[in-house]
N, C-alpha and C positions, 0 to 999 in steps of 0.2 A: 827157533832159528833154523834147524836140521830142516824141515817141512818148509820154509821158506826157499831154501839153496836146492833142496831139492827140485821144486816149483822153476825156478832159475836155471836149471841147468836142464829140461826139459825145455825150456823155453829156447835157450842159446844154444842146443843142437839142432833144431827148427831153422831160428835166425839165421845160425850161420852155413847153416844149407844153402838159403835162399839166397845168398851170397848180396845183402844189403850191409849199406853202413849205420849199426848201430851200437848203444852204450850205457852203462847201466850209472847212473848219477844220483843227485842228491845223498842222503842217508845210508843207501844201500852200496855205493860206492865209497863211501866214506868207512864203512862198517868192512866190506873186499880190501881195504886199503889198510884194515890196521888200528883208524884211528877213532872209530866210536867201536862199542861194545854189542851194540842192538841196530837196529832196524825196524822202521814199520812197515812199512811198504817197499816196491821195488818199482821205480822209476827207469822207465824205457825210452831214451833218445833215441830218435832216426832220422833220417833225411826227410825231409818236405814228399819227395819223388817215391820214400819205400814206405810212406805212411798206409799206402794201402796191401801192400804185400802184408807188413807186420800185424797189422788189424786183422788180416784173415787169419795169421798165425794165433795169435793171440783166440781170435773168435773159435778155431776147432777146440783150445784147450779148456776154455772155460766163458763165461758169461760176461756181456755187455754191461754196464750198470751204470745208472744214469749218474750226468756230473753236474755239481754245484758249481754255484758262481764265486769266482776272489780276486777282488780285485787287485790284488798283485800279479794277478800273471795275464797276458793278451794272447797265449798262444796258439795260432794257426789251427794248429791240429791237435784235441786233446781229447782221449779218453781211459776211463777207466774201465777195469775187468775184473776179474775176481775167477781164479784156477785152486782148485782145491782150497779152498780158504783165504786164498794172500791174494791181498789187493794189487792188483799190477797199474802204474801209469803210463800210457804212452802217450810219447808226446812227439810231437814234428815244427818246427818253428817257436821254436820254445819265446815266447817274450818275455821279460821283465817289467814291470812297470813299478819304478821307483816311488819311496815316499817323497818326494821333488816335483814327481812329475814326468818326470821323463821316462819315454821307453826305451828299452835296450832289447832291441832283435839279434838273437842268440841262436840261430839253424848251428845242427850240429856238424862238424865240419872234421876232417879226415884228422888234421892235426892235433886236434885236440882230444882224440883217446889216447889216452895216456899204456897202453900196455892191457894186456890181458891177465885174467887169474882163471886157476885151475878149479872147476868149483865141479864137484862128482864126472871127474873126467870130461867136462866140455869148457869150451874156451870161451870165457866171460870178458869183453871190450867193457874196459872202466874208462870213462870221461874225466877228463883233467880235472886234480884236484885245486890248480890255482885258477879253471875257470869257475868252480863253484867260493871259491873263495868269492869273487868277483861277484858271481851271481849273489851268494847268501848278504854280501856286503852292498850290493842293491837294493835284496829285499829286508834290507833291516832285520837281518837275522844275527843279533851279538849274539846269541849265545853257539851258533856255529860257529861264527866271525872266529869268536875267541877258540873253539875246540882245536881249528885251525891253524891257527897263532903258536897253542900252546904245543901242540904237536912238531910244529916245525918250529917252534922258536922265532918265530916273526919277531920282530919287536917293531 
């Protein structure tokens, strides 16, 4: 995990140099936030507009690496990388595409970072945890669904 945050807080004194809107979501904001234990990767929201700033950031730190197809997600701008080990996602126009059918278009948007954490003295922007709620509850993910619930007591 240490090599991870490390990875992370290299990356978010870059970012927020560059003075774009971004935020660290799924797992890896769930894990900043308290409420899982681990992580796998580290997912990277930004605006549609700073997708290509953060992709050059991203590119001096470490390697391009080609991305598979899933058909849960439609979004806009997506790629992965790989910085000393840790796999990074960035994404811009994040979609969802429900098991229903439906798509749910998700650009990340000012309101919904939820606050910052201190992660080796840089300031890490974490994404709302009741908009991953929403999303995880899209993409037919119970077993976040529930992590989520159990954490705050949703009933």
């Amino acid at each position: 995990m240490e090599k991870k945050l490390k990875v992370l807080s290299v990356l978010a004194a870059d970012l927020n140099e560059s003075d774009i809107l971004w935020a660290v979501g799924a797992s890896a904001m769930l894990f900043l936030g308290g409420i899982v234990r681990e992580f796998r990767d580290i997912d990277l929201l930004v605006c549609e507009e700073d997708i290509s700033t953060a992709q050059e950031i991203l590119q001096r730190h470490g390697k391009q690496l080609p991305v598979g197809d899933d058909c849960r997600f439609g979004s806009r701008h997506y790629r992965k990388f790989e910085v000393d080990g840790v796999e990074i996602d960035l994404i811009a126009g994040f979609v969802v595409n429900s098991e229903d059918g439906q798509q749910h278009i998700c650009p990340l948007q000012m309101e919904e970072v939820d606050g910052c954490v201190d992660v080796f003295d840089q300031a890490v922007s974490l994404h709302s945890v009741q908009t991953w709620y929403q999303y995880y509850t899209w993409m037919g993910r119970a077993d976040r669904v529930k992590t989520i619930e159990d954490y705050f007591e949703i009933k």
